[in-house]
Structures are given as structure tokens and as C-alpha cells.
N, C-alpha and C positions, 0 to 999 in steps of 0.2 A: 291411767298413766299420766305422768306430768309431761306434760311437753313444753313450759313454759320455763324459761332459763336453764334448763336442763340437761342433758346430755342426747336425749331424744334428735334423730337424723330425720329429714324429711327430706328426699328424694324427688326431683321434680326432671323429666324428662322434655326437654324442648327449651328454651333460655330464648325465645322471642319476645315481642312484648307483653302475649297474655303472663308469660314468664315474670318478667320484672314487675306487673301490675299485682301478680301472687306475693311477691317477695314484699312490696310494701305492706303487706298484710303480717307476713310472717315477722317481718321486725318488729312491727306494732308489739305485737306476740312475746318477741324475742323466743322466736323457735329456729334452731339449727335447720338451713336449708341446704342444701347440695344440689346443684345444676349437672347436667349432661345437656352439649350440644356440639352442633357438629360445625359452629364458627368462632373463631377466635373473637368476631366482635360481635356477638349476640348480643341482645339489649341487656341481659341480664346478669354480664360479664363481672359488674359493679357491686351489685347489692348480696349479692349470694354468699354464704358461710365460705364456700368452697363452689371453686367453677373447673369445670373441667371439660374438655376439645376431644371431642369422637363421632362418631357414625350412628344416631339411630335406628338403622339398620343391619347392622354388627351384631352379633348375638354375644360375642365374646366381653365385646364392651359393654351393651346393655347389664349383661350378666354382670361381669365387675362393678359397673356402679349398680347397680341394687344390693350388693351384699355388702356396700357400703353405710347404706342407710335403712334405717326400720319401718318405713312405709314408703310406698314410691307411688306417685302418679304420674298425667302427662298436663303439659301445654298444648300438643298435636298428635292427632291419630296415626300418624304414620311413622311405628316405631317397629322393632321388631318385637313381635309377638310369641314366638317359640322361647326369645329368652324370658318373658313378663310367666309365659306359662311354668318353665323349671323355679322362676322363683318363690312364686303364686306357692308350687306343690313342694318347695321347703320352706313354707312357713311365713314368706310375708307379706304382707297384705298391700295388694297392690288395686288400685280403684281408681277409675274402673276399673273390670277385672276383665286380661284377656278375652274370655269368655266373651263378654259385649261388645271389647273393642274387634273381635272378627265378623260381627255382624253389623259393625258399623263402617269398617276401614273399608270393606268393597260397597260399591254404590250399587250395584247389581243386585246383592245379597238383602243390602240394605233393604231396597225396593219389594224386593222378592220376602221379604219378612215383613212387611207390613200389610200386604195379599195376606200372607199364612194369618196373620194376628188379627186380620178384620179393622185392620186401621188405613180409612180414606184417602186416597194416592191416585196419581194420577196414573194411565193405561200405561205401562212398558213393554218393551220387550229387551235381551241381553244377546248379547254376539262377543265371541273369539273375539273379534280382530275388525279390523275396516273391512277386509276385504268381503266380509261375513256380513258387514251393515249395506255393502254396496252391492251384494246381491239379491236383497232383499226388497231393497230400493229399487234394483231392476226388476224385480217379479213380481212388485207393487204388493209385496208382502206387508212393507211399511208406507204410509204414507206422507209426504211433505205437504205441509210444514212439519219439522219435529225437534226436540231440542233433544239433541247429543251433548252427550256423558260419560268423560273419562272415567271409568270402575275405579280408578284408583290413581292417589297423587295429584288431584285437584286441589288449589286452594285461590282464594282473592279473585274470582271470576275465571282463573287458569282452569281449563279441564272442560268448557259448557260454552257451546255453542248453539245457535239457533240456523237450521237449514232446511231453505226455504226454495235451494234446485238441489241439482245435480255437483255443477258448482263448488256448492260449501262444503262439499265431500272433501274438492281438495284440501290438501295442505293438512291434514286431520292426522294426528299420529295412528302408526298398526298397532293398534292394543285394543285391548278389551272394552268393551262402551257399552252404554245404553241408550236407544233412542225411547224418549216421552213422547208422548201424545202432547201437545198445546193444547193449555185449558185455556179461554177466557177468564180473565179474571181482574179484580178492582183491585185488590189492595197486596200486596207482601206482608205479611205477618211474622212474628216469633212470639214464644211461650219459655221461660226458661223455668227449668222444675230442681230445685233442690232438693237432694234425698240422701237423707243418712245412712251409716252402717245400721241404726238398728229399724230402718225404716221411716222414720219422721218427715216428712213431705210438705215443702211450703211453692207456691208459685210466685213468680213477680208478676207484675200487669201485660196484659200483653201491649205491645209493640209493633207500630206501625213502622217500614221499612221504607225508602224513595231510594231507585237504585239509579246508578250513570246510565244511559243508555246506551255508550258505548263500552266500555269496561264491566260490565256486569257485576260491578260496586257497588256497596251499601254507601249513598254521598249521606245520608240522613235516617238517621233512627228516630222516633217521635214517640214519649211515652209520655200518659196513655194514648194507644189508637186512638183514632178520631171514628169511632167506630160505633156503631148501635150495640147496648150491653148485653142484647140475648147471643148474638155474633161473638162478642167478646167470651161470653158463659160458653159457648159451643168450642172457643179457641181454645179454649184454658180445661174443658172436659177433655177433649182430645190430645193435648199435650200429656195430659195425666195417665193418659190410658197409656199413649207410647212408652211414658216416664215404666210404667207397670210391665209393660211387656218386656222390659231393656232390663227389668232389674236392675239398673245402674245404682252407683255410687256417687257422690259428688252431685255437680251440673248438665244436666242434661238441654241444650237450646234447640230446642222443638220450632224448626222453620216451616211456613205453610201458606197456601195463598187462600184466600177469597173470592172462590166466583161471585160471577155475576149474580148469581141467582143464594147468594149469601151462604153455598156451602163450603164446608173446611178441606182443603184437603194437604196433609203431610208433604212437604216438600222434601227437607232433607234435613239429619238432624246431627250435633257436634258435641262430643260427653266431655264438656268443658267450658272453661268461661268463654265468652263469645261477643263477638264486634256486637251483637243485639244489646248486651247487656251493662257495656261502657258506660251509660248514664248513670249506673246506679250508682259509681262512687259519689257523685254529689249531689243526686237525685234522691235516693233511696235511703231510708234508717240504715240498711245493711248492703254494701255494697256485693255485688256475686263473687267476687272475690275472696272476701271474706266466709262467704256463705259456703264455697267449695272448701273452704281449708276446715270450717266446720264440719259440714258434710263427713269429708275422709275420716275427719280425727276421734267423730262421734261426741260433738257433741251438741248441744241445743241450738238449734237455727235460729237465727235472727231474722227480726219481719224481715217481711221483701215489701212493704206496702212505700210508696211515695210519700218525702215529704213536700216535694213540688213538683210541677210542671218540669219533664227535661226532658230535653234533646240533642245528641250527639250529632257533628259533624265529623266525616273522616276527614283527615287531612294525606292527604295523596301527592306523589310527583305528580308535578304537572307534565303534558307533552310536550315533545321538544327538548327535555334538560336532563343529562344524567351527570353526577359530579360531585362533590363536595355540596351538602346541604345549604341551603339558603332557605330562612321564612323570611318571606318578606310581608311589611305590614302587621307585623307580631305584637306588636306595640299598640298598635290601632286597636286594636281586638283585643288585650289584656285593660284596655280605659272602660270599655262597654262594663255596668254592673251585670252579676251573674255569669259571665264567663268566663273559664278555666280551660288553657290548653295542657295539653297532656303529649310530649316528644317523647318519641320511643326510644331514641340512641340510635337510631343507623344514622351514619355520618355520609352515606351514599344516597342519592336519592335518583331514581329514574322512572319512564314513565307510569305512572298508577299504581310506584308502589305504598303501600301503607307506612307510612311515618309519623304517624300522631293521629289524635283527635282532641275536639271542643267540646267542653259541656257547655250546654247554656239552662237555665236554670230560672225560673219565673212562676209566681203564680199565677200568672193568667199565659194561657197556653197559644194561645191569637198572637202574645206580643213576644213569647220564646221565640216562634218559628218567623215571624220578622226580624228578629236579632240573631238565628240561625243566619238568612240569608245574608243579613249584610257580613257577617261572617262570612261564610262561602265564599259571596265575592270578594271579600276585604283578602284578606291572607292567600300567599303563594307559596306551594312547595317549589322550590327552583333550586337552580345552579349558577355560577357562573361558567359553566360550560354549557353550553350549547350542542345539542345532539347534531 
């Protein structure tokens, strides 16, 4: 099929910023893109053939825009799936396909598929509701510490807590959860695995992770890990096995920690581009962006191998400010060589939400992560309001 300047519609579900970070790809392209989302000022409002304001959770809408366009994917898992299944079974190719995204969308399920598949995770167990996790906790069925897990509708550290009494029970929504076991563990990791319609499979390097310790944010992605290569070999078999059992289409970002004792074990995984993978626009020959738009479309992957040293910073509200956007110091940090900020378009910003990221870019990986940090401190997401 041509899909280059052509009449060909491509379909994208979600218009956040993995959204508009897909649509630079597509223009590259000059391929017809069409957005669904459910905000008038989604990032993606701008760059799209056509944008359109709905519910991805509406089956009637999802429905209508997919029979708009002749392939559709997502930016976010959390779409409805009954309409992707009616269109799926008239004929158009949707990818992922329903199919994986129901064994991805629940965290339960999720968990619970990786036990069935023989893929290394850490102990769960699933509950109804709170009141179903707080009776368990009283009959020391489970035991504290253990990190709780919204089943569903988590994203940017929303949905994952760590509780460590009784306590951190409160304030916890009645829905469906899972509590984890706490592994010890050194490092956060991701794997992200490209895979075509007829199969074809490429890996990027894995990725070392530093999260906020309060917001359970990704403040630094670091690629390559800083990691011993047999660990690295074990990150990257393991992601492939999941990549295999998902069957997926597109991007699969295979999350996973590092025990102590240097084994892998599957955290949780997102069939799409993903905050692990933001370096590759100017880290990487192929950015995952473009590698998912291959992916879908079938055709040849582009490496994923490095051409430097890179590493993302997120750029986040800071605490304290919700309001009209403000970077402050944006300046400062566009003089440094190798660094490239990246604004999403929300024009709101509050606290810890994601609104941009930095690449920084070096051959020698010692003096990145130095000019990561004076980044970090240099630039504020802010307001002039004051919370």
C-alpha cells in the first residue's frame, strides 16, 4: 500500500504528547493522520490532518472514528476495547490488536499473564475492591510492606503506592488493586522491542531509569545502563520473551527491576512509545517513534542501535505552582552543546505534571549525566500562580 502522500488515513487514539511526538514522524512521512481525544487542548491539537474531541471510552465514538481511517492505533491503553474489537472483526487492522491490549489494560490480568507465560515477576496477589485488600491485611494474608496497584487507570506514578502500615490504606480508592510483594532491588530498567505486522523484531539498548522519590516519576532515563553486559543480555532476552508472548504489533516498553542478587524481574509493560524511549529522537539512527509507525505500517525497522551517549530528563510541574506555563532558565540550558528541550503543549502546568523533556547527547556518558544534572537544576516548570 502507499501511504506516502496519498489518500491512506492513519488513525491514532490518544493526541497527548506520545501523540504529537508520532505526528512529527508522520509529516516526515507526509502520511494522513487523524487524532481522537477527549481534550480540546491536547498536544496534538496542531499537527494532525484532522483532530477531533470525544471520549475514549465511548464505544460509539471510538467506533465512528475508526471507520474514519484505515488503520488505527493508540497513544494510551485506556480506550474502549469492545469498539477496537467490532472494528478489528470488519476488517481493520488495528495494532495492537484488542486482543493484547485486554491483557495489558488490567494490571491484575497483566500480572496474572506473566505467572501463566513463565515470565519473572514479582509475588502478587488481586482483590475486588480496598475493602477486600484490608481484610487481608487484617488476617495477615498479605503482608506489609507492599506496593499497591490500581488494576486500572494509572498513569505518571497515579495509581502505585507503597504501604508500609495500616495507615497507607487510607485515602486509597474502592476499586480493584493489587498488592506486590517488595523486591529489593539496584537498578529500574526498560527494554523497548519493535515488532512488525509480519514479525520482524529489533530491540533498543536497555535503559537505566532514576525515579523522584516522591512522585514515582521517571526524573532520568540513562541509555546505555550503566550495567554489566551479561545483566544487560538477561534484560534484553526477557523483554523478548514478553515481546513473544504479547504477540504485539508496534512498541512494546518492557519495564523491570534488578535485584540485588542481578536477577530480572518484569515490572510492568506499555504497547507503545514510552517516556523510556524519548532519547531516541536524538540519541538513536531511529527514533521509537518512527519505529512504531514502521512497525504498524509493515514495513522495514530501522536500527535501534545508538549513535551517542543519551539521556532524558522529564520536565515536570514543579510543587507549589499550577497556572499558565512558565520555563524558567530555558535559555540557560538551550547554550549548553548537546541539549535539546522538547514542550509538549499544555499551557497549564501543575504539580508533577509532565510537560516536556531534555535530551542531552554526548559521547562520553560521565560528562552527559553531568550536563543532565546541571539541567535538572538549571530549568523550572512553574507559574505565575502560586498554588
Amino acid at each position: 500500500m502507499n501511504y506516502f502522500s496519498s489518500d491512506f488515513k492513519l488513525g491514532i487514539l490518544g493526541g497527548g504528547q506520545l501523540g504529537k511526538m508520532i505526528l512529527s514522524e508522520t509529516r516526515k512521512f507526509d502520511i494522513q493522520t487523524y487524532i481522537l481525544d477527549s481534550s480540546k487542548e491536547a498536544p496534538s491539537q496542531f499537527g494532525a490532518t484532522q483532530f477531533y474531541v470525544g471520549s475514549l471510552m465511548d464505544f460509539d465514538t471510538v467506533y465512528q472514528f475508526g471507520k474514519r481511517v484505515d488503520l488505527l492505533t493508540i497513544e494510551i491503553e485506556n480506550v474502549n476495547l469492545d469498539a477496537l474489537d467490532q472494528l478489528e472483526s470488519e476488517g481493520l487492522p488495528v495494532f495492537p490488536s484488542p486482543k493484547t491490549l485486554r491483557l495489558i489494560q488490567n494490571k491484575g490480568k497483566q500480572k496474572d499473564f506473566y505467572v501463566a507465560n513463565h515470565i519473572p515477576t514479582s509475588p502478587h496477589q488481586r482483590f475486588v475492591d480496598l475493602k477486600a485488600l484490608k481484610d487481608a491485611v487484617t488476617s495477615s494474608t498479605v503482608e506489609m510492606p507492599f506496593v499497591w496497584k490500581a488494576a486500572q487507570f494509572g498513569y505518571d506514578g497515579n495509581g502505585v503506592k507503597i504501604v508500609r502500615s495500616a495507615i497507607d490504606l487510607h485515602n486509597l480508592p474502592e476499586a480493584e488493586c493489587i498488592a506486590e510483594q517488595m523486591v529489593p532491588f539496584k537498578n529500574e530498567l526498560a527494554v523497548i522491542v519493535a515488532r512488525s505486522v509480519s514479525g520482524e523484531i529489533k530491540t533498543y539498548p536497555v535503559v537505566e531509569m532514576e525515579f523522584h522519590p516522591e512522585a514515582n516519576q521517571v526524573e532520568y532515563v540513562i541509555c546505555p545502563a550503566r550495567i554489566d553486559e551479561k545483566v544487560a543480555q538477561k534484560a534484553t532476552d526477557i523483554a523478548l520473551q514478553v515481546s513473544q508472548a504479547f504477540h504485539h504489533v508496534g512498541l512494546l516498553a518492557v519495564e523491570m527491576f534488578q535485584t540485588e542478587d542481578d536477577e530480572i524481574l518484569v515490572n510492568e509493560v506499555a504497547p507503545r512509545p514510552h517516556n523510556s524511549g524519548h532519547y531516541s529522537i536524538e540519541a538513536s539512527y531511529t527514533s521509537q517513534f518512527e519505529n512504531h509507525l514502521r512497525a504498524i505500517l509493515n514495513l522495514p525497522l530501522g536500527s535501534t542501535e545508538s549513535k551517542v551517549a543519551g539521556i532524558m530528563v522529564n520536565l515536570v510541574g514543579e510543587e507549589g505552582y499550577s497556572g499558565p506555563v512558565v520555563y524558567q532558565n530555558i535559555e540557560k540550558i538551550m547554550a549548553i552543546a548537546g541539549v535539546t528541550p522538547h514542550i509538549y503543549g499544555k499551557r497549564e502546568t501543575r504539580p508533577f505534571r509532565k510537560m516536556g523533556h531534555v535530551t542531552i547527547v554526548n559521547e562520553n556518558m560521565i560528562e552527559a549525566r553531568k550536563i543532565a544534572e546541571e539541567v535538572k537544576n538549571s530549568i523550572r516548570v512553574i507559574s505565575e500562580k502560586l498554588l
